[in-house]
VEXBAMI-586355 format. One line per 10 residues: number of its first residue (from 1); for each residue z, x negated, y negated of C-alpha. Coordinates in nm, 2 decimals, padded with zeros to 4 digits. Layout:
BEGIN
NUM) Z X Y | ...
This chain:
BEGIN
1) -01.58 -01.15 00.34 | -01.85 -00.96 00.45 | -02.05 -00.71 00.29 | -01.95 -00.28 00.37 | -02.22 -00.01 00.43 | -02.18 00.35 00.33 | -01.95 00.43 00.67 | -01.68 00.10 00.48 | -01.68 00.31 00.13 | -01.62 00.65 00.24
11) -01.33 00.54 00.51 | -01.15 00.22 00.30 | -01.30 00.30 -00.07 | -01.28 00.68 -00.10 | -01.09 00.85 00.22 | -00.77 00.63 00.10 | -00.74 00.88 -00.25 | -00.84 01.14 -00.09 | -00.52 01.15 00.17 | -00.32 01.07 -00.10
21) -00.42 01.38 -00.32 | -00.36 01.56 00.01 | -00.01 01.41 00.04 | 00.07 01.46 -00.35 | -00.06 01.83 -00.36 | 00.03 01.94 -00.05 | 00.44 01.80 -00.15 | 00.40 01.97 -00.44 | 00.24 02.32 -00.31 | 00.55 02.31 -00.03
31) 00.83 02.23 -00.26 | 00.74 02.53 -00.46 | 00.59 02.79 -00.25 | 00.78 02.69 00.13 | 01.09 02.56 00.00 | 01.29 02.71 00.29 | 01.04 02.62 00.53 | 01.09 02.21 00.45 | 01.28 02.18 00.75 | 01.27 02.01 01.08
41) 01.36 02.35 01.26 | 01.61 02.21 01.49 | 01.58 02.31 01.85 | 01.99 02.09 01.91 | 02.07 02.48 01.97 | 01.82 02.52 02.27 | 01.90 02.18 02.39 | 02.13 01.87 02.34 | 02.10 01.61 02.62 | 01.75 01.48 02.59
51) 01.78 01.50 02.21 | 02.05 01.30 02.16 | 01.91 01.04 02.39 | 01.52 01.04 02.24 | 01.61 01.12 01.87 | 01.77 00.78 01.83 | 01.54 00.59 02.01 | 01.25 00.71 01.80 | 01.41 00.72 01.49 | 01.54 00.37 01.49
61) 01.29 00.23 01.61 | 01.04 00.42 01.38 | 01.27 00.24 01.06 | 01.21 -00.11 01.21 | 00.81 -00.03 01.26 | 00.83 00.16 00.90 | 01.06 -00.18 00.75 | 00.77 -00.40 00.91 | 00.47 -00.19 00.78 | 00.64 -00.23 00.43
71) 00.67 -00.62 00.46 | 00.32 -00.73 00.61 | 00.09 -00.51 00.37 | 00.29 -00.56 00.07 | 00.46 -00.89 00.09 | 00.16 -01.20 00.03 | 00.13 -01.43 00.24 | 00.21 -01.66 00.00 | 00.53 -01.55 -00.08 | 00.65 -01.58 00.25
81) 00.54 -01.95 00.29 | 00.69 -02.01 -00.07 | 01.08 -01.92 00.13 | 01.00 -02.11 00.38 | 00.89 -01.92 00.65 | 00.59 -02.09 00.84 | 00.28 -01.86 00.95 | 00.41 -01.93 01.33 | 00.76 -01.79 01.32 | 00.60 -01.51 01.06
91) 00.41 -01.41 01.35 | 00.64 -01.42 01.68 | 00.87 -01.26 01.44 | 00.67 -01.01 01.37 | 00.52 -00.95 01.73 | 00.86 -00.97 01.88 | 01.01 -00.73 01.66 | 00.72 -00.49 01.65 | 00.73 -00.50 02.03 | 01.08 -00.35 02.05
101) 01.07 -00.13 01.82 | 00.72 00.04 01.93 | 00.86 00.06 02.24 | 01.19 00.24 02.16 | 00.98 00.46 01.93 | 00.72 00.55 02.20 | 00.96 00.59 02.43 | 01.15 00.81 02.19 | 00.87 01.03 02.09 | 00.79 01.10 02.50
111) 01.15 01.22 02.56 | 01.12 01.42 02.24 | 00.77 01.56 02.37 | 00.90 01.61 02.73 | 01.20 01.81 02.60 | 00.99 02.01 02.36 | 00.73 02.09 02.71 | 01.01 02.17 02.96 | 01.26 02.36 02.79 | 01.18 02.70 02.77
121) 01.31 02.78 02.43 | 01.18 02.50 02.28 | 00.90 02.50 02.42 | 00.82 02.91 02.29 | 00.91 02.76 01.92 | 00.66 02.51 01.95 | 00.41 02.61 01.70 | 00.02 02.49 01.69 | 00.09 02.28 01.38 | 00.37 02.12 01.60
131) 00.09 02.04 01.87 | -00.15 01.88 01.61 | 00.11 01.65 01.46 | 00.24 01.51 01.82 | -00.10 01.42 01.89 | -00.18 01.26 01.58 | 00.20 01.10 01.59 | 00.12 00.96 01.95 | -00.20 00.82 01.87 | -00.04 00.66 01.58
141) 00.24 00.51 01.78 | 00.01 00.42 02.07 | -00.29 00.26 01.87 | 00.00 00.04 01.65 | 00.17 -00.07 01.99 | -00.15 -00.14 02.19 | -00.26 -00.35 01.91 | 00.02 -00.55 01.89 | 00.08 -00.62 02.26 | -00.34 -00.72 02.24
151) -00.30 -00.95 01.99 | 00.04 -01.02 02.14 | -00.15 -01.18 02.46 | -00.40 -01.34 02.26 | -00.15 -01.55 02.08 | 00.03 -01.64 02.42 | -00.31 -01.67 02.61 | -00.37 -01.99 02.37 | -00.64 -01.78 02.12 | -00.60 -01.69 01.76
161) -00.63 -01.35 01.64 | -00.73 -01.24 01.35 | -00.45 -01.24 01.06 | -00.40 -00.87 00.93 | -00.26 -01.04 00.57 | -00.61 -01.19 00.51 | -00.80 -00.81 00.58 | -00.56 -00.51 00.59 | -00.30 -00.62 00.37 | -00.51 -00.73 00.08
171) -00.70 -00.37 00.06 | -00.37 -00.16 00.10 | -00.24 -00.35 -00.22 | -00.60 -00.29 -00.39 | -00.60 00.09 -00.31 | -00.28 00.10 -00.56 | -00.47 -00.09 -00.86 | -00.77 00.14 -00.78 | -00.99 -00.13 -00.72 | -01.03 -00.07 -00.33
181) -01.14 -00.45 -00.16 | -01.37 -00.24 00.11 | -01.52 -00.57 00.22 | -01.16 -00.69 00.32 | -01.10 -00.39 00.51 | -01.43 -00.37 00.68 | -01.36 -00.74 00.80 | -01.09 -00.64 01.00 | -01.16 -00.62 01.37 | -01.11 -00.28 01.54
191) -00.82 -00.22 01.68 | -00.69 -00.21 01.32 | -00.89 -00.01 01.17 | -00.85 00.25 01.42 | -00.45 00.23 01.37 | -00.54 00.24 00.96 | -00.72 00.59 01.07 | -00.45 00.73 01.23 | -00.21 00.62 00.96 | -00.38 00.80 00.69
201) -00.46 01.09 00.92 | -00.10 01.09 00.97 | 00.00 01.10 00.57 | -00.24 01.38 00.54 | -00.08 01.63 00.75 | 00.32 01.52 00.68 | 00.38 01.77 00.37 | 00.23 02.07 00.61 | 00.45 01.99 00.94 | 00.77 01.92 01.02
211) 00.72 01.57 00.92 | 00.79 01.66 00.57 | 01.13 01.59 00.60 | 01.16 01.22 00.53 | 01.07 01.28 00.19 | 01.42 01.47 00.18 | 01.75 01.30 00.11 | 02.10 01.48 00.12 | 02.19 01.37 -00.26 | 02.37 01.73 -00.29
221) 02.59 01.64 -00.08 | 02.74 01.38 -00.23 | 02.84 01.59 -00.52 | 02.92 01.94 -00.34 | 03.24 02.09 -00.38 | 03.50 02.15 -00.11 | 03.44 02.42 00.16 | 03.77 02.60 00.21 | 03.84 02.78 00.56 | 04.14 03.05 00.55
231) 04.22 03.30 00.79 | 04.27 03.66 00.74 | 04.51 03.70 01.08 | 04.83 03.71 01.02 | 05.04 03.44 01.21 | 05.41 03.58 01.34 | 05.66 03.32 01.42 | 05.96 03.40 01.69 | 06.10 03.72 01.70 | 05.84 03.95 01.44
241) 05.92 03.77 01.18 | 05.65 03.55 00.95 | 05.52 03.22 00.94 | 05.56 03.00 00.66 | 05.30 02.95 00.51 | 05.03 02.67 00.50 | 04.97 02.50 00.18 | 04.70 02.51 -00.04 | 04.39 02.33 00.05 | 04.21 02.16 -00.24
């Protein structure tokens, strides 16, 4: 590994902690203080075609990118060559896969961001925290796609590209022993390091947008008791005379 200047230990030795401070705090300050405001504020009222088609799409294919994310930075490289799994199919797995599902998810998030621009409604609840995290969730999505189908066309071109479990995956692990491998991360070539920026600028504004609600799970609702619906009208059978009536609901 190389040796890191002052830029490498601010962005991969200190800005890391910071964000997650950010992420922490700012859960924490929401769940008590904006408790009815962690909410995606659904627009399905305003409009249902687009959103059934685009919600999907980018939601699906956000859990693939999300499953992948999870398995390259915390799974060692020498783990998956201990099951078995050769550093070729690792990779056109993981290119293949990360392919589709940036796709779906880009193309998700644009029918999402389309709807939100060209439905009136919508568009009039859009807030300027909305704005801010679209961008940021775009550049996310675009840098992470882009870099794939680079290094994508490297690997089919006949080149090598540079192998993200020998730089970014060692120094995501080492940000959680707090001992931060800088040098690792300021090996890595560029395109991931501008994706890594957008990540953690990402983390830092989900507990203040409505981002905030993947960190919510319906566990309530498991163990919620029966709604019951009765009517107050009263039902009359042939000729005046009263329905029997219904029985009881649990």
């Amino acid at each position: 590994m190389t040796g890191y200047g002052g830029a490498d230990l601010f962005l991969w030795g200190i800005l890391p902690y910071v964000v997650l401070v950010i992420v922490v705090g700012g859960l924490v300050w929401r769940f008590r203080y904006d408790r009815f405001g962690w909410t995606t504020r659904s627009s399905e009222l305003y409009e249902s075609r687009l959103l059934r088609i685009g919600s999907p799409l980018f939601h699906f294919g956000l859990l693939v990118v999300i499953v992948g994310h999870v398995v390259g930075l915390l799974v060692p490289e020498s783990w998956t060559r201990a099951l078995g799994v050769s550093d070729t199919l690792y990779h056109v797995t993981a290119l293949s896969l990360g392919l589709v599902a940036g796709v779906c998810t880009l193309a998700g998030v644009a029918l999402l961001v389309w709807r939100r621009r060209t439905t009136g409604p919508v568009f009039s609840a859009t807030t300027a925290n909305d704005k801010v995290m679209y961008l940021v969730l775009v550049l996310a999505i675009l840098t992470g796609l882009g870099m794939t189908v680079y290094f994508a066309g490297v690997e089919v071109a006949g080149g090598h590209s540079q192998d993200y479990r020998e730089t970014v995956s060692p120094w995501f692990r080492s940000i959680w022993i707090l001992s931060p491998d800088i040098a690792a991360m300021a090996a890595a070539e560029l395109p991931y390091r501008v994706h890594a920026l957008m990540g953690l600028a990402l983390f830092a504004l989900l507990p203040f947008t409505r981002l905030v609600h993947m960190f919510s799970a319906p566990v309530g609702y498991l163990f919620r008791p029966y709604v019951l619906y009765r009517t107050r009208d009263v039902h009359t059978g042939g000729a005046g005379q009263a329905e029997r009536a219904g029985r009881r609901g649990w």
